[in-house]
C-alpha positions as CSV (number, residue, x, y, z in Angstrom):
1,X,22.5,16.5,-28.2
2,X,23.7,19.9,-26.9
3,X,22.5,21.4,-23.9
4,X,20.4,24.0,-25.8
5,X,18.4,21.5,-27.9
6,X,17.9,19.1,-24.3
7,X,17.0,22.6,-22.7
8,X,14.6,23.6,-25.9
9,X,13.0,19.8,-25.5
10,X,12.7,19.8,-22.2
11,X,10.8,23.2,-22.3
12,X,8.4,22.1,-24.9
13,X,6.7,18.9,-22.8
14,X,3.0,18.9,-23.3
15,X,1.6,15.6,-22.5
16,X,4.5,15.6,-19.6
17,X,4.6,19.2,-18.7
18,X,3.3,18.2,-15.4
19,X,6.8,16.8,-14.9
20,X,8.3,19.8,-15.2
21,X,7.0,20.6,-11.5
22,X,9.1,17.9,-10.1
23,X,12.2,18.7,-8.1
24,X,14.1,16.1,-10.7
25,X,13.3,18.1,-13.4
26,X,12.5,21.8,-12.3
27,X,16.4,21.7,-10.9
28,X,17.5,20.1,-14.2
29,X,16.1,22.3,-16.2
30,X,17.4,25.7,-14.2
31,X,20.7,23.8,-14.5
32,X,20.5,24.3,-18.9
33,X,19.2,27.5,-18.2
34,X,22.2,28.8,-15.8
35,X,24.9,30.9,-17.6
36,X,27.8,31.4,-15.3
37,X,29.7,28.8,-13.7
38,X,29.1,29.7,-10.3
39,X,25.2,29.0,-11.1
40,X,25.9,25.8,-13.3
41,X,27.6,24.4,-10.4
42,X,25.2,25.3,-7.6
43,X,22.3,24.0,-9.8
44,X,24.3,20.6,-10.6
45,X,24.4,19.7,-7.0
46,X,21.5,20.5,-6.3
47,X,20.5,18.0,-9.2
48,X,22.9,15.2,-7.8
49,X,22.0,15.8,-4.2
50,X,17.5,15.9,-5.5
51,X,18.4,12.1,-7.2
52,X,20.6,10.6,-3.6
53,X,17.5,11.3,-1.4
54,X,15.7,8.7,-3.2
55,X,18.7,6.0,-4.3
56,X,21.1,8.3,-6.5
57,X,19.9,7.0,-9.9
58,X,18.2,9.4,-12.0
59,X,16.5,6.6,-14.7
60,X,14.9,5.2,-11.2
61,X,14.2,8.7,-10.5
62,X,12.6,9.2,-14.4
63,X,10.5,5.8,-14.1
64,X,8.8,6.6,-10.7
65,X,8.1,10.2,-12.2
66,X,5.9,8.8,-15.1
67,X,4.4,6.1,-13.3
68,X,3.2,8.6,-10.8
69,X,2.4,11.1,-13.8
70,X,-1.3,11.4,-14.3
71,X,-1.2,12.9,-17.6
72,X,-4.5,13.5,-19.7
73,X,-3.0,10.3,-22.5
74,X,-2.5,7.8,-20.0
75,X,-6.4,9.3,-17.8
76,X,-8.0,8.4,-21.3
77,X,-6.2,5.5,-22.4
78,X,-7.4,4.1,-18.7
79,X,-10.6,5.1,-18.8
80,X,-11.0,3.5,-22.8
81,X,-11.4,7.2,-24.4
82,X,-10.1,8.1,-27.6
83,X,-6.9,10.1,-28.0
84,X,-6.1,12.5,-30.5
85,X,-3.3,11.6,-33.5
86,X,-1.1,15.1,-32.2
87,X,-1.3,14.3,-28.4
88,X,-0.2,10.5,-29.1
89,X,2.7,12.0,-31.7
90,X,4.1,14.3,-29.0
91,X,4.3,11.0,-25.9
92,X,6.6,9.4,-28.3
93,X,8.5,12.1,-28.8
94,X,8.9,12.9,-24.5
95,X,9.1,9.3,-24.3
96,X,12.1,9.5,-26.8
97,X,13.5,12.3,-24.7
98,X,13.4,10.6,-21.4
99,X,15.0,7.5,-23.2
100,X,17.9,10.1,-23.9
101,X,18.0,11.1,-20.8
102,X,18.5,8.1,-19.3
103,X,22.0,8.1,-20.9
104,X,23.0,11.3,-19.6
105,X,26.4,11.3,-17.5
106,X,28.7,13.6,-15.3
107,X,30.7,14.2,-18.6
108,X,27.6,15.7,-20.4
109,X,28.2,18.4,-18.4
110,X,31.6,18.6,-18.3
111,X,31.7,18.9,-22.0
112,X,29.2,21.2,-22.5
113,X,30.8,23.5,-20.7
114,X,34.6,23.3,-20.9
115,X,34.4,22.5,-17.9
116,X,37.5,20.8,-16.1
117,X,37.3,20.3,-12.3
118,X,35.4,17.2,-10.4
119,X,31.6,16.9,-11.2
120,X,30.1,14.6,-8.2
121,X,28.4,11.4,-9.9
122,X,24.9,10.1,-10.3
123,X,23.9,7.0,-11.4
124,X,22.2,6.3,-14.4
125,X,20.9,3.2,-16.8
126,X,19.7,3.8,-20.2
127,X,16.2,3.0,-20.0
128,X,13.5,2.4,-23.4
129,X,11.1,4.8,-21.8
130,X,8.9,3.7,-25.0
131,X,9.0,0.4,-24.3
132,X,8.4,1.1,-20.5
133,X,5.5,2.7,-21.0
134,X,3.5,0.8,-23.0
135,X,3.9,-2.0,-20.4
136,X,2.2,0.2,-18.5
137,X,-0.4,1.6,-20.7
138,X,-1.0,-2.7,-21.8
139,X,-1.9,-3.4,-18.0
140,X,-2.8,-0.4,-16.9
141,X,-5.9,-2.0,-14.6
142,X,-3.5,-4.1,-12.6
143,X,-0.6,-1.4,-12.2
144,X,-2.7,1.8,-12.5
145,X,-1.2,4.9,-12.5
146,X,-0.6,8.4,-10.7
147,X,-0.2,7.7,-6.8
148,X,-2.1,4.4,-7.0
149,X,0.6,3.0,-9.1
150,X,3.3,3.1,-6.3
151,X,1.3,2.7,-3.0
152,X,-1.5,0.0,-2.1
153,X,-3.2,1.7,0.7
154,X,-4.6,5.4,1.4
155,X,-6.0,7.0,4.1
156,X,-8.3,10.6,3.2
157,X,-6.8,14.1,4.6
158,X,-8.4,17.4,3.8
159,X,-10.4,16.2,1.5
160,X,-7.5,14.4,-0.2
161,X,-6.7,11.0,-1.2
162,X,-2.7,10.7,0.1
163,X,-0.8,7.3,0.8
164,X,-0.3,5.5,3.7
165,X,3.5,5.2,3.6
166,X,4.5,2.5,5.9
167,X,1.5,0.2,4.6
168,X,0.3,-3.1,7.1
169,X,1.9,-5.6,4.8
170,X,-0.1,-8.5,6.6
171,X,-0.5,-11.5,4.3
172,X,-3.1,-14.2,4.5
173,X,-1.0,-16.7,5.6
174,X,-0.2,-15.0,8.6
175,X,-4.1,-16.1,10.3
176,X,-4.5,-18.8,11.9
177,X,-8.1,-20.2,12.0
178,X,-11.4,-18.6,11.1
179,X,-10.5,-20.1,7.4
180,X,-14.5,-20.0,6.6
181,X,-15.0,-16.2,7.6
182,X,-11.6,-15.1,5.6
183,X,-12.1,-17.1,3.2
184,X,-16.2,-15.6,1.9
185,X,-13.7,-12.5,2.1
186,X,-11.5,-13.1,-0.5
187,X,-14.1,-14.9,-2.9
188,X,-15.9,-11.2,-2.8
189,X,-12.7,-9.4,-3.8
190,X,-12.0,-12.1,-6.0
191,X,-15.7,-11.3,-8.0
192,X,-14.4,-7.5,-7.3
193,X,-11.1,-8.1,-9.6
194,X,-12.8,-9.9,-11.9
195,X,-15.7,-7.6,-13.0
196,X,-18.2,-9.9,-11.5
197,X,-20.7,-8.4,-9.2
198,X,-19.1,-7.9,-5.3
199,X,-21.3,-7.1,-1.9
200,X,-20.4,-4.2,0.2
201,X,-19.3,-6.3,3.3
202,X,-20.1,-6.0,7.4
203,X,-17.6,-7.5,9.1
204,X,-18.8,-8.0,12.8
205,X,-17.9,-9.4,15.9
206,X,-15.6,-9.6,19.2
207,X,-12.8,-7.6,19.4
208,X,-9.3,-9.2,18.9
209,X,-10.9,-11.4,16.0
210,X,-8.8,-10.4,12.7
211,X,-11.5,-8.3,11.1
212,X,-9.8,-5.7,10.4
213,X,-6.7,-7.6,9.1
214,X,-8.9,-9.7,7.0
215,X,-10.1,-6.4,4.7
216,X,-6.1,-5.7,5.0
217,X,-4.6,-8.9,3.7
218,X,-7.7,-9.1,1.2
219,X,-6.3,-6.1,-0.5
220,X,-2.7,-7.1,-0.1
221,X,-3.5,-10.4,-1.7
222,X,-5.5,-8.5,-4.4
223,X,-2.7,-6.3,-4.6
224,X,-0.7,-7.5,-7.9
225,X,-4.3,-7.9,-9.7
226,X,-5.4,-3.9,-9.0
227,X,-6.7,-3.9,-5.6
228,X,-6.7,-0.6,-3.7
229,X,-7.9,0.1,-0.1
230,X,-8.6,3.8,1.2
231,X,-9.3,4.2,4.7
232,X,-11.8,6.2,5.9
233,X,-12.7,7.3,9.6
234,X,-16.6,7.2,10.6
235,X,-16.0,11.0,11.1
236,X,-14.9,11.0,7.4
237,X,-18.1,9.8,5.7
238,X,-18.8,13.0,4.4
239,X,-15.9,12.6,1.9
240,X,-17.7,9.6,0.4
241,X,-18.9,10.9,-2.2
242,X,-15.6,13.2,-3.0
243,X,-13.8,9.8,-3.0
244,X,-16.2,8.0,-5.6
245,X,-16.1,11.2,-7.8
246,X,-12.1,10.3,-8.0
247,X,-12.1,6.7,-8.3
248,X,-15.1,6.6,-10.4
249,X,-13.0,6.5,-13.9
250,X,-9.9,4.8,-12.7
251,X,-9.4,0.9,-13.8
252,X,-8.3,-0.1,-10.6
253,X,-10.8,-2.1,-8.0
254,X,-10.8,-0.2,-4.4
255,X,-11.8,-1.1,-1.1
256,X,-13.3,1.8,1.2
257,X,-12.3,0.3,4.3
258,X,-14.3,2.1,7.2
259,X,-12.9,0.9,10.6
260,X,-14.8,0.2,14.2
261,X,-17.9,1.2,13.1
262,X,-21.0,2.3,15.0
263,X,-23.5,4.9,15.0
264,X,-25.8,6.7,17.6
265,X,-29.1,6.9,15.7
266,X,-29.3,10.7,15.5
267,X,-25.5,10.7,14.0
268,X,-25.5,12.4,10.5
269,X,-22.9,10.2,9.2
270,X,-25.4,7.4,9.7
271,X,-27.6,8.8,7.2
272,X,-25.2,9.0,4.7
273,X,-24.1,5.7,5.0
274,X,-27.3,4.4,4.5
275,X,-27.6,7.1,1.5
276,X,-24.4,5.7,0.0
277,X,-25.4,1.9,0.3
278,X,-29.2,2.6,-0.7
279,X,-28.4,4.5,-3.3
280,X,-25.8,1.9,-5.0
281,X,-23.6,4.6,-5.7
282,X,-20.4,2.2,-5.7
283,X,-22.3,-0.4,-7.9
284,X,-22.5,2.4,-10.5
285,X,-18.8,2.7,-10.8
286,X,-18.3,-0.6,-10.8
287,X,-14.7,-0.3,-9.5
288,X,-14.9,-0.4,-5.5
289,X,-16.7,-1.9,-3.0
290,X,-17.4,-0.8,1.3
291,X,-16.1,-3.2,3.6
292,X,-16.4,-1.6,7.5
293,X,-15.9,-3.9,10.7
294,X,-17.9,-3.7,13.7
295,X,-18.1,-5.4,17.1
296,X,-22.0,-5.2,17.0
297,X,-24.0,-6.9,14.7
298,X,-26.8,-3.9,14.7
299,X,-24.1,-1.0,13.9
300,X,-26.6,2.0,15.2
301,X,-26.6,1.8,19.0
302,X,-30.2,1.1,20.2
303,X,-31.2,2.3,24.1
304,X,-34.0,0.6,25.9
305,X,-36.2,3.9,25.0
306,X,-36.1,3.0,21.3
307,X,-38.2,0.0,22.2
308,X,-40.9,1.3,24.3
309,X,-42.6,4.1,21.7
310,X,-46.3,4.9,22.6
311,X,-47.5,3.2,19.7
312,X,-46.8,0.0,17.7
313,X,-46.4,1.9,14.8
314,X,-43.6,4.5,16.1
315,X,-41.8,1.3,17.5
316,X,-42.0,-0.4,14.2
317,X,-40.6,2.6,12.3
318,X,-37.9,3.0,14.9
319,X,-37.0,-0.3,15.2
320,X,-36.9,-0.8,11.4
321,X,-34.7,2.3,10.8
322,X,-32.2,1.0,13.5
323,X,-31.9,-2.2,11.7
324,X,-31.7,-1.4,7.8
325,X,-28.0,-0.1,7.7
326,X,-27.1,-3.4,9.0
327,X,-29.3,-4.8,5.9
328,X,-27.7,-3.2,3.5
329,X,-24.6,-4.8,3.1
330,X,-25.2,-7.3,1.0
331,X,-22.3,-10.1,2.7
332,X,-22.2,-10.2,6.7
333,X,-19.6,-12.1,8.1
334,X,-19.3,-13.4,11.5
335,X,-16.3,-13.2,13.2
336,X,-17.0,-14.9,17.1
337,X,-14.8,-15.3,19.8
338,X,-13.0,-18.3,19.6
339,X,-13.9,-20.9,21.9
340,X,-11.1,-23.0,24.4
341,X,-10.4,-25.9,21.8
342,X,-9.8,-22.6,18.6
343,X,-7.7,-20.1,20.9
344,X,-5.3,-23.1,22.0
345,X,-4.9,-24.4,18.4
346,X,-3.9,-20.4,17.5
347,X,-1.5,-20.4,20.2
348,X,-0.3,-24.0,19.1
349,X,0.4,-22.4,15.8
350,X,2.0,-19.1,16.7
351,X,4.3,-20.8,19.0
352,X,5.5,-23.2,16.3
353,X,5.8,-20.7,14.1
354,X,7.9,-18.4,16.5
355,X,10.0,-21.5,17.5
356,X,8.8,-21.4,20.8
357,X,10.0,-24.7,22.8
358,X,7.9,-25.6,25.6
359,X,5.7,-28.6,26.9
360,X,2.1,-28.5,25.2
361,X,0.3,-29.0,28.4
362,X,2.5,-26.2,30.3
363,X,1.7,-23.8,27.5
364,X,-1.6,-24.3,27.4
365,X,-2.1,-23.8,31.4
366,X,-0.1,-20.5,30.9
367,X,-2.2,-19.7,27.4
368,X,-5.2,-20.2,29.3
369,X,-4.2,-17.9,32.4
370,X,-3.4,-15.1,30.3
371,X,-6.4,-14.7,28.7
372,X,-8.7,-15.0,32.0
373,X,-6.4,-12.1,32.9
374,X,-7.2,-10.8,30.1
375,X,-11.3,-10.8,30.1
376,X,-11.3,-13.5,26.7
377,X,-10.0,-15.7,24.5
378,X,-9.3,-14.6,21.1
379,X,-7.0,-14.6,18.4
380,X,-5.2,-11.2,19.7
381,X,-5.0,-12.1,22.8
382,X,-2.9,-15.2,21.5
383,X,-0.8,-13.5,19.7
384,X,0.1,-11.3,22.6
385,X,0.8,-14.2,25.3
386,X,3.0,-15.5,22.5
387,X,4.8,-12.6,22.3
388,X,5.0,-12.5,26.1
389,X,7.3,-15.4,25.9
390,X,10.0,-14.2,23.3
């Protein structure tokens, strides 16, 4: 292959072509195009330099760029649509061409253009880009594809679904006690991943419970079977329905993870909430469920006013409306502050685990002191005093 034809190939990417965008391959490609030396030179560090931000291999650099590639083949292959004959003729083809690539070396270059002074170096490993992705395409509802394929949780931004980057990487192992709580958790991301009916799920309670790790590890532990979570704020619930519209086709399962929630009943976002959940708008999809936390049971805030209408029927209505976005998660799980025998069996078993070496008695008295001082037992707070003592 001469640079011409790779520059010709390269140039003609249709099911790819997105690609070309790419600082890998927008640089490589103004490299073939360059015609003095000065330019070829300038371009082909700029190349070398583009691949050692991210490890200094450019097959590493090729196999994160398709995975991330949402291309139309691999959006209707995932979504079970036909494809046509030509578009599937020209993927092989790329593929072929990013197989190639994969063996491409400093001396490439050097040939090409007569060139000979020192070329810095790049690594490279030849790669069957066919081969890679059909693995891909085969589980493409475990592994998924685009930005979903390389991160595991999101977080929404201008109307935009982008990854959380440094990702809480809490596992279920890490809890200790509330087993029963966690544990109707997991069996409704379990049905979630495996096409059986899940519940949108209230998770209420004291504060410093693990509520909110619980929908984290869920989707950690879901992770390797197509799990997703996106985060959204309360002030966010207006981008509901822009998030379903871009998860709606995908094959991955997604939690929609809404954090310390609570309403004042005259908040707009209450009311689509209770649109979203009444209207079974994620049941549709099929692919994602709402799991939000609270640390009330009733999420809408009620004042004493609420309760003393003129009339019984007013207070009916009112006290009806206050409770029914509460009902309409179909799982509520309790998380309560643990009581004194719970909070010192925590600290038992964070202190072993931390190799902390001290009598039980004299741990306990100090547990115990520094979570009066504290307002409250619970599992945070135990966590804390434990790491008050390394």
């Amino acid at each position: 292959m001469t640079v011409t034809e790779l520059k010709g190939r390269l140039s003609t990417l249709t099911v790819l072509r997105g690609l070309l965008k790419k600082d890998e391959l927008s640089v490589l490609l103004s490299l073939l195009n360059a015609e003095s030396t000065d330019e070829r030179l300038s371009f082909y560090g700029e190349f070398v330099s583009i691949l050692a931000k991210s490890g200094g291999s450019f097959s590493t650099a090729l196999k994160v760029l398709l995975t991330e590639d949402e291309n139309p083949y691999i959006r209707a292959v995932a979504s079970k649509k036909s494809v046509s004959a030509s578009v599937e003729a020209n993927l092989r083809q790329e593929l072929k061409l990013f197989t190639e690539l994969s063996s491409l070396t400093p001396d490439f270059f050097r040939s090409q253009w007569q060139y000979e002074g020192y070329l810095p170096l790049f690594d490279n490993d030849f790669t069957d880009f066919e081969a890679f992705y059909e693995e891909r395409i085969k589980n493409v509802s475990t592994l998924g594809y685009g930005i979903f394929a390389t991160h595991s949780m999101f977080r929404v931004e201008n109307n935009r679904i982008i990854p959380v980057e440094v990702a809480d990487s809490i596992g279920i192992d890490s809890f200790v006690g509330y087993e029963k709580e966690r544990q109707q958790v997991l069996e409704n991301t379990r049905a979630l991943t495996e096409g059986r009916p899940a519940q949108n799920v209230l998770l209420c309670g004291d504060a410093g419970t693990g509520k909110s790790s619980t929908v984290k590890a869920c989707a950690n532990y879901y992770r390797d079977r197509g799990v997703r979570l996106i985060e959204l704020r309360k002030d966010q619930l207006f981008a509901l329905s822009y998030v379903m519209g871009a998860i709606a086709e995908n094959p991955l399962k997604f939690i929609i993870f809404i954090d310390d929630l609570s309403f004042n009943k005259n908040d707009d976002c209450f009311s689509m909430l209770k649109a979203v959940l009444e209207g079974s708008a994620v049941s549709r999809s099929g692919n994602a469920v709402i799991y939000a936390t609270s640390n009330r049971r009733h999420i809408v805030k009620e004042s004493f006013a609420d309760r003393t209408g003129t009339d019984d029927v007013h207070r009916n209505d009112t006290m009806q409306e206050l409770l029914s976005l509460s009902d309409r998660f179909g799982l509520t799980v309790y998380f309560q502050k643990p009581n004194k025998l719970l909070y010192l069996d925590i600290v038992h078993e964070l202190a072993e685990r931390n190799g902390i070496d001290m009598e039980k008695s004299q741990l306990d008295v100090k547990a115990e002191a520094f979570a009066l001082a504290r307002g409250s037992r619970s599992p945070r707070a135990a966590e804390q005093f434990i790491k008050s003592l390394l």
